[in-house]
DOKE-649299 format. One line per field, with one value per residue (C-alpha): residue number from 1; residue in one letter; chain; x negated, y negated, z. Coordinates in Angstrom, 1 decimal. Layout:
N
num = c(NUM / ...);
residu = c(A / ...);
chaine = c(A / ...);
px = c(X / ...);
py = c(Y / ...);
pz = c(Z / ...);
This chain:
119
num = c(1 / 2 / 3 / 4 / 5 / 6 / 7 / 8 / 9 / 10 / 11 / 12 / 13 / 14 / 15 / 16 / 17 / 18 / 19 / 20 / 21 / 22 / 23 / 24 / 25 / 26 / 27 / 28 / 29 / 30 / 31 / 32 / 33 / 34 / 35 / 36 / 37 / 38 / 39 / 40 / 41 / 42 / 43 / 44 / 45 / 46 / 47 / 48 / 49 / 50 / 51 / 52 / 53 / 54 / 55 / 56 / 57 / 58 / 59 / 60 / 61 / 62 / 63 / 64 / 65 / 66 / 67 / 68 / 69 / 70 / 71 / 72 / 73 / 74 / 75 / 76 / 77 / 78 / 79 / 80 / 81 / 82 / 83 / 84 / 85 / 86 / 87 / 88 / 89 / 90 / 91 / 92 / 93 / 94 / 95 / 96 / 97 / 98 / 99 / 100 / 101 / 102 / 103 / 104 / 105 / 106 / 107 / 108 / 109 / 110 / 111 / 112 / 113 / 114 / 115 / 116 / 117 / 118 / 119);
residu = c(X / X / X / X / X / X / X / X / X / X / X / X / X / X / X / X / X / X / X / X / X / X / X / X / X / X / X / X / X / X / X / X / X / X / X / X / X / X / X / X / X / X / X / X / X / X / X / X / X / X / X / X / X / X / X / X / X / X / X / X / X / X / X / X / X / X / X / X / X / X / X / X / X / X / X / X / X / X / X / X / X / X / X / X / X / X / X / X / X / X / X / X / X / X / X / X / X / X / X / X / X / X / X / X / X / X / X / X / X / X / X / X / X / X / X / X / X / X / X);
chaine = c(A / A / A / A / A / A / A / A / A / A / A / A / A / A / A / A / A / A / A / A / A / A / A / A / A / A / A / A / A / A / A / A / A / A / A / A / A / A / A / A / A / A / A / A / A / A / A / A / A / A / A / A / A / A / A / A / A / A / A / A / A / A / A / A / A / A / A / A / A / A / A / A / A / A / A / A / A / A / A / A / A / A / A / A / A / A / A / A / A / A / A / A / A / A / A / A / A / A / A / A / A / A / A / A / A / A / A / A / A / A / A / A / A / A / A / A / A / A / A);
px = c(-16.6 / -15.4 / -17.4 / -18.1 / -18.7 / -21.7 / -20.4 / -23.7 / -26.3 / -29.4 / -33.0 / -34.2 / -35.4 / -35.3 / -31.8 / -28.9 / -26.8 / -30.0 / -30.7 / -27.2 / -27.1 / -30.7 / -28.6 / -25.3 / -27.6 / -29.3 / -26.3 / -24.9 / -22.3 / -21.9 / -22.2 / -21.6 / -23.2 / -22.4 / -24.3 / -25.5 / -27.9 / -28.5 / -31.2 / -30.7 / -31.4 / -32.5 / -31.5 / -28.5 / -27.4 / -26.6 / -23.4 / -22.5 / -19.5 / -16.1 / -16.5 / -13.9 / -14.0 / -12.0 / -12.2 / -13.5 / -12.6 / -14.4 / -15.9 / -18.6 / -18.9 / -22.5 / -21.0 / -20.2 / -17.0 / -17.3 / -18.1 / -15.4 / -12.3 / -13.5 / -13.0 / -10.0 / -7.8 / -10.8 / -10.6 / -6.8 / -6.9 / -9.3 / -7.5 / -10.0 / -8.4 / -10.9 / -12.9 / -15.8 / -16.6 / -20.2 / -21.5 / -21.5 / -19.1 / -15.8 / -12.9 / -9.4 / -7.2 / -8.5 / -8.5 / -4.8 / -4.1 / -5.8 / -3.3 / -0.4 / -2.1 / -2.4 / -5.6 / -7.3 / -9.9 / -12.7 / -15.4 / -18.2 / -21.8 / -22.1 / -25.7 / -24.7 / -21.4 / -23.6 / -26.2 / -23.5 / -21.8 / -18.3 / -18.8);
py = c(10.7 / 13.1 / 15.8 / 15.5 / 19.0 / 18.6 / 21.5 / 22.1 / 21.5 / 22.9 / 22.5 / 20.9 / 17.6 / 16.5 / 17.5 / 14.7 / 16.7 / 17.3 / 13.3 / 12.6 / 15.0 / 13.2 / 9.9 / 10.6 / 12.2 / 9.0 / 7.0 / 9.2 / 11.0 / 14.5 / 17.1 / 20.6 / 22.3 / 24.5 / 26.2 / 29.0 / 30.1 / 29.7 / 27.5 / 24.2 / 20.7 / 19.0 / 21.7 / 21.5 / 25.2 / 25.6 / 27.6 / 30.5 / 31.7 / 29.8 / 29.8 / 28.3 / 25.0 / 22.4 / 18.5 / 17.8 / 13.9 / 14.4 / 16.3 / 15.0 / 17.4 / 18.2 / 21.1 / 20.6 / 21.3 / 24.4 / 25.8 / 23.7 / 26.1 / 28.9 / 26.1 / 24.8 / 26.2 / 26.6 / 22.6 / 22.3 / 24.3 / 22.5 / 19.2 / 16.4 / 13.2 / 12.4 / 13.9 / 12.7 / 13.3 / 12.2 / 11.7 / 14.7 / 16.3 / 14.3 / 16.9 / 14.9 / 18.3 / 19.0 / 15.4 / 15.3 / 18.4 / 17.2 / 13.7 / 16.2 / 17.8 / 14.2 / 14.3 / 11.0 / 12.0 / 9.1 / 9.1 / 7.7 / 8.2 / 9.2 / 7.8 / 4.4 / 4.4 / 5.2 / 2.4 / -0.5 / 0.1 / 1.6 / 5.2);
pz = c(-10.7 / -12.7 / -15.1 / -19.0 / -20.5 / -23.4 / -25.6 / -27.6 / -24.9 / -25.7 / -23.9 / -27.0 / -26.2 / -29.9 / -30.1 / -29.3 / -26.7 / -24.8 / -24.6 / -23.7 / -20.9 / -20.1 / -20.4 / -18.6 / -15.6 / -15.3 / -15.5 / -12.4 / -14.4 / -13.2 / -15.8 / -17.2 / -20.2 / -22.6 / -25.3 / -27.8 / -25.3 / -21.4 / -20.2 / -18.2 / -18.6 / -15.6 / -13.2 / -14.1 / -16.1 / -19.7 / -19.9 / -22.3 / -23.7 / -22.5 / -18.5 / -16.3 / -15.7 / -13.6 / -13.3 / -16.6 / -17.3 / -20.7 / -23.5 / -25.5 / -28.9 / -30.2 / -32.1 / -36.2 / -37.7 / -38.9 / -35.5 / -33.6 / -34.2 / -31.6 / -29.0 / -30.0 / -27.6 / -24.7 / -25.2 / -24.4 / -22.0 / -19.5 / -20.3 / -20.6 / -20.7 / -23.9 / -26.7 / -28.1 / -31.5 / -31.8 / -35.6 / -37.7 / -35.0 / -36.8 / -37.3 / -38.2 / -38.2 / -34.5 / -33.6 / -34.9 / -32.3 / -29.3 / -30.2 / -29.9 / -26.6 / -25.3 / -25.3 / -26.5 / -29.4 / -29.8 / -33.0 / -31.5 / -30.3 / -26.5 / -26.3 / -27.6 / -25.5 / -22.8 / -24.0 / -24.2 / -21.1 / -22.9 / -21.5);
């Protein structure tokens, strides 16, 4: 099974990225992580910066808009067949570039995907 990258992990269990990495580890999707600071969630490490990454199948963004540009190309780059855009996370003018990049952008919420068996 391939990898979803959680941009916007954070060891805050209140936070939403947090309970979808909680979420996709219990539904036996592996994972990668990153965020603002380094920490881990469940063992598994939360990533800094834009490290090097292979077989990611999807990324599930828990970053807003206005944060989202530095990523851009980082995003296209590792070549996820799909981007999540969970609510409050919705950016057309990047969702209408990842189209070009043929990469398939979704609006949706990871945790309910995850809920009603559409992940």
């Amino acid at each position: 099974m391939k990898k979803t990258l959680i941009l916007g992990a954070t060891e805050n269990h209140d936070r939403y990225a947090n309970r979808a990495a909680q979420s996709l580890l219990a539904h036996g999707y592996s994972i990668a992580l990153i965020g603002l600071r380094p920490g881990a969630v469940r063992g598994v490490p939360i990533q800094t910066g834009l490290p090097e990454l292979t077989d990611i199948d999807t990324v599930t963004m828990y970053v807003g808009v206005h944060n989202q540009a530095g990523y851009y190309d980082y995003i296209k780059k590792i070549k996820p067949r799909r981007v999540i855009f969970n609510p409050g996370a919705e950016n057309p003018e990047f969702e209408n570039e990842l189209i070009q990049a043929g990469i398939e952008p979704i609006e949706a919420c990871t945790l309910v995907m995850l809920s009603v068996g559409t992940y």
